[in-house]
C-alpha positions in Angstrom: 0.0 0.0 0.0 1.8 3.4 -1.0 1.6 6.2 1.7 -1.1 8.1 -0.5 -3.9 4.7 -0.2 -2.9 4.3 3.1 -3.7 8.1 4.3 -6.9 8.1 1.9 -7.5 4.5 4.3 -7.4 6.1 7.5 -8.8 9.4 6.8 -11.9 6.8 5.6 -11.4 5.4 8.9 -11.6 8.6 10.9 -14.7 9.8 9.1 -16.3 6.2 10.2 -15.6 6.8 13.9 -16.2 10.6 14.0 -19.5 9.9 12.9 -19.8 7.0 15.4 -18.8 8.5 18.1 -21.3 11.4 17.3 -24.0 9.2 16.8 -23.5 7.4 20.0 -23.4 10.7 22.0 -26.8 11.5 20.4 -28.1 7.9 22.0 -26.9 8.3 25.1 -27.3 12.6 25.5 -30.1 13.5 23.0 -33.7 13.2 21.8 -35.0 9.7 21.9 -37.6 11.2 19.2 -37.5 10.4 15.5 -39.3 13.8 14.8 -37.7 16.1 12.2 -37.9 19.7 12.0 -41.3 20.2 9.7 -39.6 24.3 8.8 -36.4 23.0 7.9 -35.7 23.0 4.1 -34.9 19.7 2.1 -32.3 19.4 -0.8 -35.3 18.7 -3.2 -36.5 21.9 -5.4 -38.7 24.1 -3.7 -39.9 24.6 -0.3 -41.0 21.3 0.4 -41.1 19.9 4.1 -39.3 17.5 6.2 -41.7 15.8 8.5 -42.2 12.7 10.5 -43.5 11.6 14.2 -42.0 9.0 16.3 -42.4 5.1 15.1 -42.8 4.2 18.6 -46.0 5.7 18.9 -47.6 4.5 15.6 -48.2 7.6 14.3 -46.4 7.3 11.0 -46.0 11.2 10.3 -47.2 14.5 10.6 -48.6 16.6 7.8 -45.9 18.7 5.0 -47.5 21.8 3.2 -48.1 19.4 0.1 -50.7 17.2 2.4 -52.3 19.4 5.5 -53.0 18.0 8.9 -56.5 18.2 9.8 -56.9 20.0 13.1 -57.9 18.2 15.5 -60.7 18.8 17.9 -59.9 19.8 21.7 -61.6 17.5 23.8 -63.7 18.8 26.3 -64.7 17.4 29.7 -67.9 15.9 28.4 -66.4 13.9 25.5 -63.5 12.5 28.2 -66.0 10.8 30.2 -67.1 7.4 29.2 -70.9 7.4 28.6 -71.1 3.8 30.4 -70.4 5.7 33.7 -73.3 5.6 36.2 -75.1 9.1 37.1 -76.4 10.0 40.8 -78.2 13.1 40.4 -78.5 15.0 44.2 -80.4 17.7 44.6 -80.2 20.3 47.4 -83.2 21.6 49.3 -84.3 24.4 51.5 -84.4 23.5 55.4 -88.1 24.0 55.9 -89.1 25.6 52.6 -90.3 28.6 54.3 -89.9 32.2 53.1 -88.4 35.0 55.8 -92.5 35.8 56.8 -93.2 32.2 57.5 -95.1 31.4 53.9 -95.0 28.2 52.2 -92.7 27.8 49.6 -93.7 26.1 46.4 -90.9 24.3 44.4 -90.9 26.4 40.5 -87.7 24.5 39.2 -84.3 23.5 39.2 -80.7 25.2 38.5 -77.6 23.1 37.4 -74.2 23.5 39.6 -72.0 21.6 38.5 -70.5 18.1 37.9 -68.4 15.9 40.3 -66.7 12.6 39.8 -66.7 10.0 42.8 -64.8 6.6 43.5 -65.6 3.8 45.5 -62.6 2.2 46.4 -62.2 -1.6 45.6 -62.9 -3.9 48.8 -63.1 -7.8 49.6 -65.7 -10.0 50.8 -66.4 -13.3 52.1 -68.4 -15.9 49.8 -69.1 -19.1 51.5 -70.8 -21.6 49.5 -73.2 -24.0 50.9 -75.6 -26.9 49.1 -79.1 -27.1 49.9 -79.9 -30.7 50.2 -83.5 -31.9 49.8 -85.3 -35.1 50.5 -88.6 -37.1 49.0 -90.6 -38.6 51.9 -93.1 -40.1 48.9 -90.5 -41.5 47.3 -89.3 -42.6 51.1 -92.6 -44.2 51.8 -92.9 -46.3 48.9 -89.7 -48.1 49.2 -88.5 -47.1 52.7 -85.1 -45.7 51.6 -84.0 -42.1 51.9 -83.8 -40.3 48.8 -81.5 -36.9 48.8 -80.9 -34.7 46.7 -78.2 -31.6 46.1 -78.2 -28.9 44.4 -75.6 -28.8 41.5 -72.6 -26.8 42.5 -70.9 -24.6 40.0 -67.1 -25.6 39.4 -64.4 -24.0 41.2 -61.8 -21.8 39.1 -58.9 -23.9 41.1 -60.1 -26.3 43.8 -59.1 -26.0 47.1 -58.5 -22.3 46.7 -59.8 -19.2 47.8 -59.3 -17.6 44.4 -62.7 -16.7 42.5 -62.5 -15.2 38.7 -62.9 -11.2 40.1 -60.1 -11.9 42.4 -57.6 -13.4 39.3 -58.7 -11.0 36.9 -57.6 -8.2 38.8 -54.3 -9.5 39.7 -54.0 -10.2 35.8 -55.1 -7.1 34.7 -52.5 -5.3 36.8 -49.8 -7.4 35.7 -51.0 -7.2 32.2 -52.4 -3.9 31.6 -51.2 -2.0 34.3 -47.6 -3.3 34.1 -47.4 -3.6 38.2 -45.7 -6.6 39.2 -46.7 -8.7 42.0 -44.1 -7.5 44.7 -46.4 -4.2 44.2 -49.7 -5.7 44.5 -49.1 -7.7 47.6 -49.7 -4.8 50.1 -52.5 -3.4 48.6 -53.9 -7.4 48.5 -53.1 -7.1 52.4 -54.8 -4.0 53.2 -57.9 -5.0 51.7 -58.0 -8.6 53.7 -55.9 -11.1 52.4 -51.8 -11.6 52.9 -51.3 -12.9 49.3 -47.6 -14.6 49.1 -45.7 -14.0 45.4 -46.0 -17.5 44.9 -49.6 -17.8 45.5 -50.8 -15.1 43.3 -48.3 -16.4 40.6 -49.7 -19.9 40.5 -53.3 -18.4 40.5 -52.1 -16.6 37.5 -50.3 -20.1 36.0 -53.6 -22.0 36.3 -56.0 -20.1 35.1 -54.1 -19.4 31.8 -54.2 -23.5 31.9 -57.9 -22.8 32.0 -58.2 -20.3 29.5 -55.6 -21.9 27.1 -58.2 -23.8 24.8 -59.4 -20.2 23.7 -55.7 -19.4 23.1 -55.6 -22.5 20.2 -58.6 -21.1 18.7 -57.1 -17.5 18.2 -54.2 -19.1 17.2 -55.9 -21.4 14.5 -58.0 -18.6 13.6 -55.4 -15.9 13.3 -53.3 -18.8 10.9 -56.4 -18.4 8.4 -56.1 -15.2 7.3 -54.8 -14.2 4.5 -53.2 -10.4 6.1 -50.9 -10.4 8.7 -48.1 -8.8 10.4 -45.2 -9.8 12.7 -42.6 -9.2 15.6 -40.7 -10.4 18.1 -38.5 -8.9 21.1 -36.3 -10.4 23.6 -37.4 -11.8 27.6 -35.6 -13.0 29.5 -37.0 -16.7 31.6 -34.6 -18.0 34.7 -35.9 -21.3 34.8 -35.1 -22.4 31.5 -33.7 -25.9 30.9 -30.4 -26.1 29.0 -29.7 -22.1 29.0 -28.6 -19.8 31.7 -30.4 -17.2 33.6 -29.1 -14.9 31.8 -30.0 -16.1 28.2 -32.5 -14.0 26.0 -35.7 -16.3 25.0 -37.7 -14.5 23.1 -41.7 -13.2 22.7 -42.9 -13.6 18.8 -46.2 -11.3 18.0 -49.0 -12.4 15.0 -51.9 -10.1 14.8 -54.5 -9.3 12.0 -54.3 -5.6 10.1 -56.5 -3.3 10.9 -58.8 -3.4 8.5 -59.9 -7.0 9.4 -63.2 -7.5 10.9 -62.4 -9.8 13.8 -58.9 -8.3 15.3 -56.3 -11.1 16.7 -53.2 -10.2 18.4 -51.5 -13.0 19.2 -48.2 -13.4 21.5 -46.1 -17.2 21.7 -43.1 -17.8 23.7 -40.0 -19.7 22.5 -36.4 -20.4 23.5 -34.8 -18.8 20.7 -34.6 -16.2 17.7 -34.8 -19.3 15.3 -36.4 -19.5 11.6 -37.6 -22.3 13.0 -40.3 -20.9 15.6 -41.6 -18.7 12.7 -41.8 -22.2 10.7 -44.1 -23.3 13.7 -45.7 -19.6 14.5 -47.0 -19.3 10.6 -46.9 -23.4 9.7 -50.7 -23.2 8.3 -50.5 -19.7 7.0 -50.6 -19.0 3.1 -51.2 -15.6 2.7 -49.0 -12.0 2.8 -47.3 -11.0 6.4 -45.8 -8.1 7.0 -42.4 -7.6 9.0 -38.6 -6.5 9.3 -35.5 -7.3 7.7 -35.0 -10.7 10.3 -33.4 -13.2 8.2 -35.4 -15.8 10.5 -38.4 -15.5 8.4 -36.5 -16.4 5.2 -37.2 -20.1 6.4 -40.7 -19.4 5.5 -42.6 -21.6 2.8 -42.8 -20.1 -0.7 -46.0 -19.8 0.4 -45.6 -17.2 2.2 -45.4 -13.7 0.4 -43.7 -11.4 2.9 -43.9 -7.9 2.8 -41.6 -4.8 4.3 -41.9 -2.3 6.2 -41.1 1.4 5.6 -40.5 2.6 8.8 -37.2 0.4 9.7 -36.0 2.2 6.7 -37.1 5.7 7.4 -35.3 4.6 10.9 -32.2 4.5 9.7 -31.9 6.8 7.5 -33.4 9.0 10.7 -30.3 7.8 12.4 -27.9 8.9 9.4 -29.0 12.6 9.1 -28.2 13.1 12.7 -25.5 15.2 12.5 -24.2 16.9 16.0 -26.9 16.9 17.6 -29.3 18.1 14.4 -31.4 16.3 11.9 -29.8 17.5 8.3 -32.0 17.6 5.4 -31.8 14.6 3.7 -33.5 13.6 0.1 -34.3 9.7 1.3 -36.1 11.3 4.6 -38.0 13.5 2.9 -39.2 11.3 -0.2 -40.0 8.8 2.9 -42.3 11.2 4.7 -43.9 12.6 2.1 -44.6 9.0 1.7 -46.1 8.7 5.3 -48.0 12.0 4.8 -50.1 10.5 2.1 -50.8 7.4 3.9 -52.1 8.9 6.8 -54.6 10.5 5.2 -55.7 7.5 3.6 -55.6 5.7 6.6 -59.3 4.9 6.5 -59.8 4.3 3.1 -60.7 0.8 1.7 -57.7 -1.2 0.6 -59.0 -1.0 -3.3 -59.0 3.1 -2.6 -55.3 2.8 -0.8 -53.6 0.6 -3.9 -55.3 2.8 -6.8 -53.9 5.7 -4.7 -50.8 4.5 -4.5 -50.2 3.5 -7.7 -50.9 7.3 -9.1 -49.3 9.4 -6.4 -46.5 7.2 -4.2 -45.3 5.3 -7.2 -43.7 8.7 -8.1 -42.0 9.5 -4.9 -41.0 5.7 -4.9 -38.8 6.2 -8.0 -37.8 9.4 -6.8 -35.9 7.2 -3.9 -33.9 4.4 -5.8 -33.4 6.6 -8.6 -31.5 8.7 -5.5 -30.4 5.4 -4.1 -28.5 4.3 -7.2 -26.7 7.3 -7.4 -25.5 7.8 -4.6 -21.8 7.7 -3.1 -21.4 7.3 0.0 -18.7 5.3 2.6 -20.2 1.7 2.7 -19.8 1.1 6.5 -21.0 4.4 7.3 -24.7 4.9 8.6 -26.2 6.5 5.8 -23.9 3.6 3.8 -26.0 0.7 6.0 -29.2 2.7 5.4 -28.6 2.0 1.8 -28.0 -1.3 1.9 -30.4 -2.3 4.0 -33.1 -0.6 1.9 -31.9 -2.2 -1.0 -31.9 -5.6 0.1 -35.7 -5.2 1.3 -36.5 -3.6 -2.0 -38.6 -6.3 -3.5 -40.6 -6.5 0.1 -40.5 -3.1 0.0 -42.2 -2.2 -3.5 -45.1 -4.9 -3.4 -47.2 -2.8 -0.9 -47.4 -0.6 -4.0 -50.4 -3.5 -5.1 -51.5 -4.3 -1.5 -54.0 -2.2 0.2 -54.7 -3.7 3.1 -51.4 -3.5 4.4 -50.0 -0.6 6.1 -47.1 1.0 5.1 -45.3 0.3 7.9 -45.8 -2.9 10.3 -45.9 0.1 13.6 -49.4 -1.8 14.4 -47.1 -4.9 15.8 -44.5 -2.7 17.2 -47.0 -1.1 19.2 -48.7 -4.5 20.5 -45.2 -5.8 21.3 -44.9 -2.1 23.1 -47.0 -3.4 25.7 -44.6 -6.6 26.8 -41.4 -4.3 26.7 -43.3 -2.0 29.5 -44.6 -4.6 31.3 -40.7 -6.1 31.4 -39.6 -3.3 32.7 -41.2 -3.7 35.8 -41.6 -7.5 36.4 -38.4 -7.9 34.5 -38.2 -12.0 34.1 -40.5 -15.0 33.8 -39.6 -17.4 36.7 -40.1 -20.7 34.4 -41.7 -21.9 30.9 -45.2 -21.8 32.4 -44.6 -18.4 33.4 -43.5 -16.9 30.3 -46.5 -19.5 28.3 -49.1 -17.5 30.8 -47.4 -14.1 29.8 -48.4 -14.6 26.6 -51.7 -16.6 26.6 -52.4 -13.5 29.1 -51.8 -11.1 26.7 -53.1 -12.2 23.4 -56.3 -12.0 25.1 -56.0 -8.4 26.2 -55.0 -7.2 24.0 -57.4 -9.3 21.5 -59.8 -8.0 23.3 -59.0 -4.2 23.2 -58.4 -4.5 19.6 -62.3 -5.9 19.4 -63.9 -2.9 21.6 -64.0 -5.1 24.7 -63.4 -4.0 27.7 -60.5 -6.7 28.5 -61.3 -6.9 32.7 -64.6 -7.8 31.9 -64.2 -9.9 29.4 -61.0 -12.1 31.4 -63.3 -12.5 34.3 -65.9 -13.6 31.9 -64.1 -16.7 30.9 -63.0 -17.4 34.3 -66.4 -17.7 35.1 -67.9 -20.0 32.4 -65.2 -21.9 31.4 -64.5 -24.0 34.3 -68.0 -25.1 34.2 -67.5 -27.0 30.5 -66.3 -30.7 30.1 -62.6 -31.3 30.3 -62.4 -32.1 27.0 -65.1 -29.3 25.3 -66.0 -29.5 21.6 -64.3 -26.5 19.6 -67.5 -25.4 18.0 -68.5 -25.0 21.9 -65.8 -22.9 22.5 -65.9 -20.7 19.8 -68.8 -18.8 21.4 -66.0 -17.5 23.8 -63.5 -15.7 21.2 -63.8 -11.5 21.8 -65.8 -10.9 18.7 -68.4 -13.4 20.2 -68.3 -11.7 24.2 -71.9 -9.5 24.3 -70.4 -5.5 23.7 -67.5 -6.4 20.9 -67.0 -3.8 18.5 -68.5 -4.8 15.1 -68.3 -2.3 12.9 -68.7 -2.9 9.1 -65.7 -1.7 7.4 -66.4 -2.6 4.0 -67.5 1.0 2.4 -67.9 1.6 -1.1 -64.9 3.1 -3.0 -68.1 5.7 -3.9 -67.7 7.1 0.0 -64.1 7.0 -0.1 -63.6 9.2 -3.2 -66.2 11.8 -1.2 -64.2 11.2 2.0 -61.4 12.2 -0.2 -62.3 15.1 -1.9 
C-alpha cells in the first residue's frame, strides 16, 4: 500500500468513527424522538417539508405543506367521560321551605351547579358456598329408603383455593395492563384482607391461563387463516429455562390481523430462541402475505408465504444517518420517505381498493424518486447513511409490493406497538420465573390485547371466561368454545368496514 492509499484509508477510517462517536453521544445525550424539524428545508427543489413523528407511537408522520393535517378537535370534559359511567343526580333543598315571613314555599324549578366525579374504592368480601340438600318422603314411603338430593354446585376456578374469577382478573389485569408486578400488588392485597404470598398469586395466575388456554388455540388457529398479517418479536428473558442460563435471552414472537380485518387477533407465543424455526411453527398453516422487518429468521418461510416490508425500519435508519451533532440535516431519502407517510395517513381509513389505486398514481412517483436517489448515490459503505442503503436495497422487492396491496400498512408500527405493551410490562416484572410463566405471559396477553383490539373491555371480558369456562367438560368440543372468542363476548365492537370506493372518493375530496 503506498503512503497516499494508506492516508486516503485512514482518513476513511476517521470519518467512520467521528460519525460513530457522534452518533453514539446523540443515544446516550439527545432526543429519543425520531421527529424532524417540519420548517427546515430539504435538498429537493422548492420549499417542500421534512416531517415525520415518532415510530414508537404509531403515528407514521405528521402533515408537509403538500398534504395538510386536519386540526384536530380539543376534547372537552364531556367527551373524556365514558358514557357507560353511572349518574347519581343530588339535589339540594331548602331546610323548611319557608320564606323570611313564614309562607310556604312552592318548588318552580331547578338550576344546574356543577359536575363531580366520585370513586368507591375496591374492597373484599367473604363468599361461603353452601348446598341445599332436599329429601322425598313419597319416594321414602314407597320403598323405605332415603332419597336426597343436592343442588348442582358450579365448578371451582382452582379447587381447594380461595381464588374466584374477580379476584384473578384483577391480579391479571394489573400485571398485564397496568404493568405492576406482583411484589407491588401484595400490600394493597393485604390492606384489603388477604396476605397474598408471590407465589400464590403467581400460580393463580399459572392455572388459570391453563384454563383459559383452549381459547388461546382457537385464536391461534384462527389468526393462521387469514390471508393479512403482520409480525414481531422482542427479547425476555426466563430463569428457569432448561439447558440455557439465567441470563439467556428467549424471546416473545407477535402475530396479529391488520386493521382493516373485521375480527382483530393479536397473538403473542413464547420460545427459546430467535430461530427461523419458531416462525416455521408460529406461521406453519399460513398461506397468505405478512408483513415484518429485515429478520433473516423468516427467510425459512414456505414459498408460500409472500412477505412484505416495512417502511419505517427504513425511514429509521436513515433517521439515524441525518443526525449530524446533535441536528437532523436535510436529507432527500427522509424527505421522499415522509412525504410517503403524509399520504398514507390521510388514507388511513380508506378501503384497501382506494389505498392501492392511490398508491399507484401518487406514491409510485416518490417511490422512484428514492432508488433513482439510491442508485446514485456515493457514500462510505460502513457508514450509517452507507448501512441505510443497503439495508433498503436488500428489502427492495418486500418493499415495493405494498405498492399493489392495500390492506397492508405501510409500515408494520401496528405490531411494534402491541409488542410495546410486553417491553413495558418487562420493565417492571423484569423476568419470567419458568416456561409456564412466560407461556401465561403470553396466553395472558393475546387475550388483552385481542380484546381491546375488538372494543372489549378486556377486565370484563378475562373475568368472563373465568367464570364459564370451568363449568365446561374437560375435553369441550371446539365449536362449543368458539362462542368465547372477543368478537363473540356480548359488547364487541362490530363495525362494518367494507364502504364503497363511492364514499371513499367523497371522503377524499
Amino acid at each position: 500500500m503506498t503512503p497516499e492509499e494508506e492516508i486516503a484509508a485512514l482518513r476513511k477510517q476517521v470519518a467512520e468513527l467521528t460519525e460513530m462517536v457522534a452518533y453514539l453521544t446523540k443515544k446516550l445525550y439527545g432526543q429519543k424522538s425520531e421527529q424532524t424539524d417540519p420548517n427546515q428545508l430539504s435538498l429537493l427543489e422548492g420549499n417542500d417539508g421534512v416531517f415525520s413523528a415518532p415510530e414508537q407511537t404509531g403515528q407514521q408522520s405528521s402533515a408537509t405543506d403538500q398534504v395538510p393535517a386536519k386540526k384536530k378537535r380539543k376534547k372537552t370534559r364531556q367527551e373524556s367521560l365514558s358514557r357507560h359511567l353511572a349518574v347519581k343526580e343530588t339535589m339540594i333543598d331548602l331546610s323548611g321551605q319557608q320564606c323570611d315571613q313564614g309562607h310556604k314555599l312552592t318548588s318552580v324549578g331547578k338550576k344546574f351547579v356543577r359536575e363531580e366525579l366520585h370513586f368507591i374504592p375496591a374492597k373484599l368480601y367473604r363468599e361461603r358456598i353452601y348446598t341445599r340438600t332436599y329429601k322425598c318422603l313419597e319416594c321414602e314411603l314407597e320403598d323405605g329408603i332415603a332419597h336426597l338430593i343436592q343442588a348442582h354446585t358450579p365448578a371451582a376456578l382452582i379447587p381447594h383455593s380461595l381464588a374466584s374469577a374477580s379476584v384473578v382478573a384483577e391480579i391479571i389485569c394489573q400485571k398485564f395492563i397496568l404493568g405492576t408486578p406482583l411484589y407491588r400488588q401484595l400490600p394493597n392485597w393485604k390492606r384489603l384482607g388477604i396476605a397474598l404470598s408471590e407465589a400464590t398469586a403467581t400460580n393463580w395466575i399459572i392455572k388459570s391461563s391453563q384454563m383459559v388456554a383452549p381459547i388461546y388455540d382457537l385464536l391461534w388457529q384462527a389468526i393462521s387463516a387469514q390471508r393479512y398479517l403482520q409480525g414481531d418479536e422482542t427479547p425476555i428473558q426466563v430463569l428457569r429455562e432448561s439447558g440455557k442460563a439465567a441470563t439467556a435471552k428467549s424471546y416473545m414472537w407477535v402475530a396479529r390481523t391488520v386493521k382493516q380485518c373485521l375480527q382483530q387477533i393479536i397473538l403473542y407465543a413464547y420460545s427459546k430462541t430467535r430461530s427461523g424455526t419458531f416462525a416455521q411453527k408460529l406461521y406453519q398453516n399460513f398461506t397468505g402475505i405478512l408483513q415484518c422487518d429485515g429478520y433473516a429468521g423468516y427467510n425459512l418461510l414456505a414459498n408460500s408465504v409472500t412477505r412484505v416490508g416495512c417502511w419505517a425500519h427504513v425511514r429509521r435508519k436513515f433517521y439515524d444517518a441525518a443526525q449530524v451533532n446533535g441536528k437532523t440535516v436535510a436529507s432527500v431519502p427522509l424527505t421522499l420517505i415522509d412525504k410517503m407517510f403524509a399520504h398514507e395517513r390521510q388514507w388511513q381509513h380508506f378501503s384497501p381498493r382506494v389505498r392501492r389505486r392511490r398508491r399507484r398514481s401518487q406514491i409510485r412517483k416518490l417511490l422512484k424518486r428514492f432508488w433513482k436517489w439510491i442508485a446514485s448515490a456515493q457514500v462510505l459503505p460502513k457508514s450509517r447513511l452507507g448501512k441505510a442503503i443497503t439495508y433498503a436495497v436488500d428489502q427492495r422487492p418486500t418493499l415495493d409490493r405494498l405498492i399493489n396491496i392495500g390492506m397492508m400498512d405501510w409500515s408494520n408500527n401496528a405490531s411494534e406497538r402491541n409488542m410495546k405493551r410486553l417491553v413495558i410490562g418487562r420493565k417492571n416484572w423484569l423476568f419470567s420465573t419458568s416456561p409456564a410463566g412466560a407461556r401465561s405471559t403470553a396466553i395472558w396477553l393475546t387475550l388483552i390485547e385481542s380484546a381491546k383490539a375488538n372494543g372489549i373491555d378486556p377486565r370484563a371480558y378475562i373475568t368472563y371466561l373465568l367464570k364459564e369456562l370451568p363449568q365446561q367438560p374437560d375435553f369441550a368440543d371446539p365449536a362449543q368454545l368458539a362462542v368465547y372468542l372477543p368478537w363473540h363476548y356480548p359488547g364487541a365492537r362490530h363495525q362494518n368496514k367494507k364502504t364503497t370506493d363511492k364514499h371513499q372518493a367523497k371522503n377524499a375530496a
